[in-house]
TIMI-2910 file (N, C-alpha, C, CB; in pm, 1 decimal, decimal comma, always signed):
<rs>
+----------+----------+----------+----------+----------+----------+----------+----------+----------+----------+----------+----------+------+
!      n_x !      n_y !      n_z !     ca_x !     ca_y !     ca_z !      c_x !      c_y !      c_z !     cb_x !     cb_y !     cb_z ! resn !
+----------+----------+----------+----------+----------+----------+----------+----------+----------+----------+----------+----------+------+
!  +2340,4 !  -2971,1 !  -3002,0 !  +2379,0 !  -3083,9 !  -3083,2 !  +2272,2 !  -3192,2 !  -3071,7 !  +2517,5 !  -3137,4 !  -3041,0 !  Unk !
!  +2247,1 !  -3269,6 !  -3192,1 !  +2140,4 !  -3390,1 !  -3168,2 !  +2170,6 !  -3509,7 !  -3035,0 !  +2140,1 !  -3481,0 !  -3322,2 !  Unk !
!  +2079,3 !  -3542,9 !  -3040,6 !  +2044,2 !  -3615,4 !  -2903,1 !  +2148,1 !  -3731,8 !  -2903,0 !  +1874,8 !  -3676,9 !  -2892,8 !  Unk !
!  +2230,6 !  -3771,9 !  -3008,8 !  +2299,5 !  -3881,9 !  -2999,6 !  +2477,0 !  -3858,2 !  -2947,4 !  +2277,4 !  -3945,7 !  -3145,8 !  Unk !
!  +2448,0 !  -3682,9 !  -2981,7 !  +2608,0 !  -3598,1 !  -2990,4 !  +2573,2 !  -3581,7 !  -2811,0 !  +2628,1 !  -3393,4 !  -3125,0 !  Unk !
!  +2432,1 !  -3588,8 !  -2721,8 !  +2452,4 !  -3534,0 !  -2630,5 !  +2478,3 !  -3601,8 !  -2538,9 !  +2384,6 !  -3469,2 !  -2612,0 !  Unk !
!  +2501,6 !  -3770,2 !  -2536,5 !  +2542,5 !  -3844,8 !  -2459,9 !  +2670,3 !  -3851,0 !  -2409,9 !  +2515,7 !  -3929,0 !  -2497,6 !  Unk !
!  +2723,3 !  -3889,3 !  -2334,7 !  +2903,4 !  -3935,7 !  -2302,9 !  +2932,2 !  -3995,9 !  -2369,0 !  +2961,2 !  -4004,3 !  -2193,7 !  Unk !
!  +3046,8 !  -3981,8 !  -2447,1 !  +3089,3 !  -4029,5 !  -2572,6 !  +3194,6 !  -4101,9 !  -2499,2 !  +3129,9 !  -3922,3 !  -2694,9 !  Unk !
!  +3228,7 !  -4207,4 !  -2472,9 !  +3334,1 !  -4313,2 !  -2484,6 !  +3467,4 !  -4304,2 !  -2528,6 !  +3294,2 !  -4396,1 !  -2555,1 !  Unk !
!  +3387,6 !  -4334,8 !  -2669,1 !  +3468,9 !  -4416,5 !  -2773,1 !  +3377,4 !  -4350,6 !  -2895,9 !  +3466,0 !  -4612,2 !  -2753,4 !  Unk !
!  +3452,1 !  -4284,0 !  -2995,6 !  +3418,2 !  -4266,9 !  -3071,8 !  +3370,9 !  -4364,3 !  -3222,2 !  +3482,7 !  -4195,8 !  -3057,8 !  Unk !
!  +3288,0 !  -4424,7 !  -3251,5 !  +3292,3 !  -4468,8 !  -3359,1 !  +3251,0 !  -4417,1 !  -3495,8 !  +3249,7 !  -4551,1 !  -3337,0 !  Unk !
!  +3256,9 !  -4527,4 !  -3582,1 !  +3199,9 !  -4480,1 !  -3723,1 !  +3080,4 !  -4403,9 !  -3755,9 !  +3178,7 !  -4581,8 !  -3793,1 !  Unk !
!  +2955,2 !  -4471,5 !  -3656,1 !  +2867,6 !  -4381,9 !  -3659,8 !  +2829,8 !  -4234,1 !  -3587,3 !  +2797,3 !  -4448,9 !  -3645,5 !  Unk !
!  +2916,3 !  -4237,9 !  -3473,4 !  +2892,0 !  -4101,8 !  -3432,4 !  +2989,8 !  -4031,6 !  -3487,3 !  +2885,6 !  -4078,0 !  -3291,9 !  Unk !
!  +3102,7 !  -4048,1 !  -3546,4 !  +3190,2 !  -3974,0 !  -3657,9 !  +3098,1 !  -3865,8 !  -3771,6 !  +3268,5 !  -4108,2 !  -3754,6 !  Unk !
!  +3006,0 !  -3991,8 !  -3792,6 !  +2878,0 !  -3921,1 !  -3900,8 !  +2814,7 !  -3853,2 !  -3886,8 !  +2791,0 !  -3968,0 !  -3945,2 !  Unk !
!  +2776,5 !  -3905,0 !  -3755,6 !  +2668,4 !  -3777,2 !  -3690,5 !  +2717,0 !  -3650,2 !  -3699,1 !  +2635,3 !  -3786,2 !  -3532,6 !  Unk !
!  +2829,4 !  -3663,9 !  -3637,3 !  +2876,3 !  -3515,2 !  -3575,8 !  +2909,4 !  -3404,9 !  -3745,3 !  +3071,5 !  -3548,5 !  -3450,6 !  Unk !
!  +3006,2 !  -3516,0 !  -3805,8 !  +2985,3 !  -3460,7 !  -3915,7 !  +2887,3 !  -3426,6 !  -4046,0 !  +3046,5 !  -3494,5 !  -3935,1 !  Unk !
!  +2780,2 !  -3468,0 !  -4003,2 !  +2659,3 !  -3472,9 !  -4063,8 !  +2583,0 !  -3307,5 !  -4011,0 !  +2575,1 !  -3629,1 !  -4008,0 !  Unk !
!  +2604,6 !  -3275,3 !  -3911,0 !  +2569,8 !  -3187,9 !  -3844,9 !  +2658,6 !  -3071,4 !  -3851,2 !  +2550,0 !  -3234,3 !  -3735,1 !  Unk !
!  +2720,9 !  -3061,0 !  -3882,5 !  +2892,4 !  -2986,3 !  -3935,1 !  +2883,5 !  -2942,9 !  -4091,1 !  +3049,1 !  -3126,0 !  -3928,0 !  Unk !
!  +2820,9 !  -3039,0 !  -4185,5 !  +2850,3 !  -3047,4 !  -4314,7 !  +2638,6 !  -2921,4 !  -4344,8 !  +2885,1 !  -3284,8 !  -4383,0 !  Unk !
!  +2534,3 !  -2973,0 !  -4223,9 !  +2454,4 !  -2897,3 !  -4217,8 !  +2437,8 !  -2772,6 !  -4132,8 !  +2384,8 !  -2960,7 !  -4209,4 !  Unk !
!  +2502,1 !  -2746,2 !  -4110,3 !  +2530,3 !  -2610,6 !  -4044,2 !  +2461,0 !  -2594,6 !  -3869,6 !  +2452,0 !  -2486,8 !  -4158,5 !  Unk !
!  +2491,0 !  -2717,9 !  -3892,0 !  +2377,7 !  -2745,9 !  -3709,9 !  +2497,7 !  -2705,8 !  -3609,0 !  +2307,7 !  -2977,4 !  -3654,2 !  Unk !
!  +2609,1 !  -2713,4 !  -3630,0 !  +2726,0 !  -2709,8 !  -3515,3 !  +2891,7 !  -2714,0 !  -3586,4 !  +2701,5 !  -2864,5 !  -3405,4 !  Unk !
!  +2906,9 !  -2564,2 !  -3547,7 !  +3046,1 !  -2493,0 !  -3557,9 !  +3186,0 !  -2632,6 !  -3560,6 !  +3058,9 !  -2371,0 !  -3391,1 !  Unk !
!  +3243,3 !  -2646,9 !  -3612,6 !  +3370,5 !  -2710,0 !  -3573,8 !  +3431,1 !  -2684,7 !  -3443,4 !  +3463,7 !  -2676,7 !  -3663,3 !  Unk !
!  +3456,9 !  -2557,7 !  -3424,0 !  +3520,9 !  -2492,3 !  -3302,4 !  +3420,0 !  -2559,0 !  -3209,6 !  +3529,1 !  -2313,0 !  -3297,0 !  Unk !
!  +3312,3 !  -2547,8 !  -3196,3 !  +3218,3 !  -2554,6 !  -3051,5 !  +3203,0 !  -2744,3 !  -3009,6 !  +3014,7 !  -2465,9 !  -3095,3 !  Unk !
!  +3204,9 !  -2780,1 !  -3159,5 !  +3211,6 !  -2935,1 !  -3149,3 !  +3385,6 !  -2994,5 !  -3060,3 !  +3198,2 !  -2997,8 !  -3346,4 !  Unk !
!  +3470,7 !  -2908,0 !  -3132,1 !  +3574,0 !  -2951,1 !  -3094,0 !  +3597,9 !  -2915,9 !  -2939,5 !  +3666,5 !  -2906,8 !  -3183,0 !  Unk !
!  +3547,9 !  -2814,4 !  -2879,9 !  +3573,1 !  -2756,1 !  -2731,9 !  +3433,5 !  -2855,9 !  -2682,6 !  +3560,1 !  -2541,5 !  -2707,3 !  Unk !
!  +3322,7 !  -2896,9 !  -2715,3 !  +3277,7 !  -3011,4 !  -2654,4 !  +3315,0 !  -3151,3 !  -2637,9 !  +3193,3 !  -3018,5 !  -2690,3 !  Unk !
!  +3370,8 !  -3134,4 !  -2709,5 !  +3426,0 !  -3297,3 !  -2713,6 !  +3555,3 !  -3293,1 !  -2689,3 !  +3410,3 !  -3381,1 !  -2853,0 !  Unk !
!  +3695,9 !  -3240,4 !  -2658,0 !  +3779,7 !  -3229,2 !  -2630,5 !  +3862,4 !  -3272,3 !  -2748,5 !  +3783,3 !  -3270,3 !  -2524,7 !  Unk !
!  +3820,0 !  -3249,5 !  -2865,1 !  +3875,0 !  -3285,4 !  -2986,9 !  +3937,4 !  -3202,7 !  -3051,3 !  +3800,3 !  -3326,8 !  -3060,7 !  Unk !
!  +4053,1 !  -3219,5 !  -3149,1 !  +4126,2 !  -3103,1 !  -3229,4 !  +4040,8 !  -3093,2 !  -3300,5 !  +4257,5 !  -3112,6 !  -3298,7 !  Unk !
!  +4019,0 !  -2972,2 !  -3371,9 !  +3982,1 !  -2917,1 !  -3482,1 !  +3999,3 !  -2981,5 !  -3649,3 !  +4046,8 !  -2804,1 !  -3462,6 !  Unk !
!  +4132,2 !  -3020,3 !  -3645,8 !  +4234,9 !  -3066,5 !  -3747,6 !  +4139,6 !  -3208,2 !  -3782,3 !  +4419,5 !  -3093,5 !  -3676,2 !  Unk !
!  +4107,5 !  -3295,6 !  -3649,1 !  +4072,2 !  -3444,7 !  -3625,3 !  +3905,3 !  -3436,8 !  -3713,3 !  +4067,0 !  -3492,4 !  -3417,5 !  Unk !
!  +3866,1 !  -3347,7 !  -3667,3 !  +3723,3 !  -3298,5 !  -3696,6 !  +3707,0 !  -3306,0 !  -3831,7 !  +3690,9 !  -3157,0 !  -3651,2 !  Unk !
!  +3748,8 !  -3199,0 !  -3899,0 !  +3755,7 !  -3167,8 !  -4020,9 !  +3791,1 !  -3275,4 !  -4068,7 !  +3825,6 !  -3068,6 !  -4053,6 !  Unk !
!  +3881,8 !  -3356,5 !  -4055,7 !  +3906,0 !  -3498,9 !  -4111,0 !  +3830,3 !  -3604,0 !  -4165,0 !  +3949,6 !  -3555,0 !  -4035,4 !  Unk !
!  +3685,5 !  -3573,1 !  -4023,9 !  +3601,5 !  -3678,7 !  -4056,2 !  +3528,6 !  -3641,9 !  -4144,0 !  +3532,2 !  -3729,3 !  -3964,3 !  Unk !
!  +3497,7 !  -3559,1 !  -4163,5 !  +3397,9 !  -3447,6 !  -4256,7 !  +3429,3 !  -3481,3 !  -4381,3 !  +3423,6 !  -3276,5 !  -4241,4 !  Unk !
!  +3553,1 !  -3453,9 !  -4379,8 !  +3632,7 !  -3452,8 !  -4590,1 !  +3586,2 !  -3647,0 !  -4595,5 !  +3941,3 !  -3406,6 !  -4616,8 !  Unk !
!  +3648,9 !  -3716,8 !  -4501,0 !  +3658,3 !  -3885,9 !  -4494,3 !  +3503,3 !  -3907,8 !  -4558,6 !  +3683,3 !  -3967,6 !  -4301,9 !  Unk !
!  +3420,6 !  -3884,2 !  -4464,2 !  +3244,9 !  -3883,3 !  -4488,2 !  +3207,9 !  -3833,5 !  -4663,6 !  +3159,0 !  -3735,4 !  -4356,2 !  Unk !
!  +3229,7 !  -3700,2 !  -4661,1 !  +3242,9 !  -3683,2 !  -4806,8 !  +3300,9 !  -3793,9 !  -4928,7 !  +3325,2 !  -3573,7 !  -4809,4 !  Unk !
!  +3426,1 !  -3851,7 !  -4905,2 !  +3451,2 !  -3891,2 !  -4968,6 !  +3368,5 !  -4022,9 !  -5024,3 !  +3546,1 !  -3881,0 !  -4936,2 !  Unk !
!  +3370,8 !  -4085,5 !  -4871,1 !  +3317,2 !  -4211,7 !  -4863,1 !  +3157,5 !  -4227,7 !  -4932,2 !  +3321,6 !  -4245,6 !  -4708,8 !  Unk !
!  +3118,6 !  -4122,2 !  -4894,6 !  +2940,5 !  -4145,1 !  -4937,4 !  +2994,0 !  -4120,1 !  -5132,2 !  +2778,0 !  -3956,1 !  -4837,4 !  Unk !
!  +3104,8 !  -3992,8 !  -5182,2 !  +3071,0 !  -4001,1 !  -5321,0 !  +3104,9 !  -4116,7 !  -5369,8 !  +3124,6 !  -3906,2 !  -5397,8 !  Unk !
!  +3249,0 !  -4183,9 !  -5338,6 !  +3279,0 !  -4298,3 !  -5396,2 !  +3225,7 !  -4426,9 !  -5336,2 !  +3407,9 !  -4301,1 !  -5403,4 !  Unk !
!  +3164,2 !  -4485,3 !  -5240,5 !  +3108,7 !  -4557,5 !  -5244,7 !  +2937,7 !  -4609,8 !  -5181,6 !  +3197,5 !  -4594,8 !  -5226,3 !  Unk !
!  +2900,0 !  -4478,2 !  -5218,3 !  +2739,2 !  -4459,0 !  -5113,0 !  +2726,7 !  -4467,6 !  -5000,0 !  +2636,7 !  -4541,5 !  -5123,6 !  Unk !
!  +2814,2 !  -4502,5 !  -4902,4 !  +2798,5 !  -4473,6 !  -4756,3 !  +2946,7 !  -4449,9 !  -4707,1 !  +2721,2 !  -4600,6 !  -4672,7 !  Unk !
!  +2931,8 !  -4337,5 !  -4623,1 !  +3067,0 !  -4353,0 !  -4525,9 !  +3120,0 !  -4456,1 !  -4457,5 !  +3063,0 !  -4282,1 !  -4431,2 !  Unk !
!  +3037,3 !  -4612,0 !  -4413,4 !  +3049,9 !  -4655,1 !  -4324,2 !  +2997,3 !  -4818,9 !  -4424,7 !  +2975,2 !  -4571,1 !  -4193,8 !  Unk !
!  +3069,5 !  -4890,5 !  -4461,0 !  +3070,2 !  -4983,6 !  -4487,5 !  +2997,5 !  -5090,3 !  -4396,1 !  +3175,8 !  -4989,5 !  -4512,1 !  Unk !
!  +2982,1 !  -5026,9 !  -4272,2 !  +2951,7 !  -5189,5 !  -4140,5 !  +2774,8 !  -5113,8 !  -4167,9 !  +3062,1 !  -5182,1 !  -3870,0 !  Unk !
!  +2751,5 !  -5031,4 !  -4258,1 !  +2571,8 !  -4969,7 !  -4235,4 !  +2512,8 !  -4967,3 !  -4339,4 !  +2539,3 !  -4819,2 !  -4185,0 !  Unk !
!  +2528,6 !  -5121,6 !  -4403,7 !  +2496,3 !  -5105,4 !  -4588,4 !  +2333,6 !  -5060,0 !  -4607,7 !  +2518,8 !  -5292,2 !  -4689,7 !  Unk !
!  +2256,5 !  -5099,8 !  -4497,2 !  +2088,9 !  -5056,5 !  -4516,0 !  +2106,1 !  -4912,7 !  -4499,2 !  +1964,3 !  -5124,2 !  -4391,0 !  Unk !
!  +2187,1 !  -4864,1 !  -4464,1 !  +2189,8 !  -4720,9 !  -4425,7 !  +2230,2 !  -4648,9 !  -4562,7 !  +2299,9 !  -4689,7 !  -4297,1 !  Unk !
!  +2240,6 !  -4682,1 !  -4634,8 !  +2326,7 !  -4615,5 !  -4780,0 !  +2266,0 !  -4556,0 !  -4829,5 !  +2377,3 !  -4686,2 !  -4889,2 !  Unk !
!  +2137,7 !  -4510,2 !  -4856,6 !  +2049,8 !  -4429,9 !  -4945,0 !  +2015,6 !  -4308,6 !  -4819,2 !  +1897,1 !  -4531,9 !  -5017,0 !  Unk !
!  +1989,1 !  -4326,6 !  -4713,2 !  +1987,0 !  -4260,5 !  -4599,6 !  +2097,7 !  -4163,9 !  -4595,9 !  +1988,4 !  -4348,6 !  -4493,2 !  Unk !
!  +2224,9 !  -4216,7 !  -4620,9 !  +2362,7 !  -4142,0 !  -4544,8 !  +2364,9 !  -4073,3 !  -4654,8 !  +2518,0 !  -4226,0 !  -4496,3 !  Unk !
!  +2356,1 !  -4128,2 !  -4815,6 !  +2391,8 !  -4021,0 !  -4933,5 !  +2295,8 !  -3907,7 !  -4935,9 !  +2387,6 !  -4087,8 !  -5082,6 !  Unk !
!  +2180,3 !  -3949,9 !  -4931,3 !  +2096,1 !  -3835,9 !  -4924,1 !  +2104,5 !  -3715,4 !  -4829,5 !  +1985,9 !  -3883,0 !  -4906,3 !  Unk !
!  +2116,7 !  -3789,9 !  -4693,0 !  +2197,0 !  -3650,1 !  -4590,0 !  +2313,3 !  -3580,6 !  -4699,1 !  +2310,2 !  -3729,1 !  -4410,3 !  Unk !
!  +2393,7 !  -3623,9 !  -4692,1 !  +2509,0 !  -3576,4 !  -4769,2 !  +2465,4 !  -3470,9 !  -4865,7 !  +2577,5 !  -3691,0 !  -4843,9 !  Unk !
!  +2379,3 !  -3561,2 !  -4941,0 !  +2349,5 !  -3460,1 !  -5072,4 !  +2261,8 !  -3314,4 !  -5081,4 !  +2273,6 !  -3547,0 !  -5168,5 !  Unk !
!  +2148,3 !  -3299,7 !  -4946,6 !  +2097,4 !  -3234,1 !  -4890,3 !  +2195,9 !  -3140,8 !  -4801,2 !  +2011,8 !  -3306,0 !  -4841,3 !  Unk !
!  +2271,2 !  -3187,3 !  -4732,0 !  +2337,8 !  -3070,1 !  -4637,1 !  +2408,7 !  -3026,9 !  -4719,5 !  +2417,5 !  -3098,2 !  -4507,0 !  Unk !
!  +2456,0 !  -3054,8 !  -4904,3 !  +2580,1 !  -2969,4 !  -4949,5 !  +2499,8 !  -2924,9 !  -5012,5 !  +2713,6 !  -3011,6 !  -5013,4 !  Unk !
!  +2355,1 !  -2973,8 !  -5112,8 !  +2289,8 !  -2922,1 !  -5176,1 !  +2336,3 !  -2929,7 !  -5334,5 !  +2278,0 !  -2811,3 !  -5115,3 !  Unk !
!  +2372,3 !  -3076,3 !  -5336,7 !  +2375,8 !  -3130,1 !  -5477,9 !  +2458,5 !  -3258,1 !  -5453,2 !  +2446,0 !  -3022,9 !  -5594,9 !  Unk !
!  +2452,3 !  -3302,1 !  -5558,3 !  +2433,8 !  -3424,4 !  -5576,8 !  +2591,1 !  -3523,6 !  -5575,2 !  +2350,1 !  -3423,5 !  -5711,1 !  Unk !
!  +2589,6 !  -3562,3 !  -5535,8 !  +2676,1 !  -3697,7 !  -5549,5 !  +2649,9 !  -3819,9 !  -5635,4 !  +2681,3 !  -3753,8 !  -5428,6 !  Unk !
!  +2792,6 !  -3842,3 !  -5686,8 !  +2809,1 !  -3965,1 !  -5804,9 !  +2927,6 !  -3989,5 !  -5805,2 !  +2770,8 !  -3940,1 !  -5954,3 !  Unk !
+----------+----------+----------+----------+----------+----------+----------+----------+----------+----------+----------+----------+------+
</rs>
């Protein structure tokens, strides 16, 4: 997992929500293996994934608190599904 998934995670926030699902949505890391690393349901996982999706089509970023980040986060998006968002 990327270097940010490999720290002690706390507290989960908005941005490592992304990460993980950013990495999920690119085929970098299984649901199952994310979820048995992190002690997370499966169900919770997938959640953030569809949430992320949504968020980047309808309003260019998942994460409202990362507005410089918005052309950044859609483009991941649009690259790991391999078309386009609008």
């Amino acid at each position: 997992m990327s270097e940010m998934m490999g720290e002690e995670i706390k507290r989960w926030t908005a941005r490592r929500k992304l990460a993980l699902a950013l990495e999920i949505i690119q085929g970098k890391t299984p649901v199952a293996a994310a979820s048995r690393q992190f002690d997370l349901n499966p169900t919770e996982i997938e959640n953030w994934v569809e949430y992320g999706k949504r968020g980047v089509a309808q309003h260019g970023t998942a994460s409202s608190q990362q507005p410089g980040r918005e052309a950044d986060c859609r483009q991941s998006f649009q690259s790991a599904k391999g078309q386009r968002l609008e």
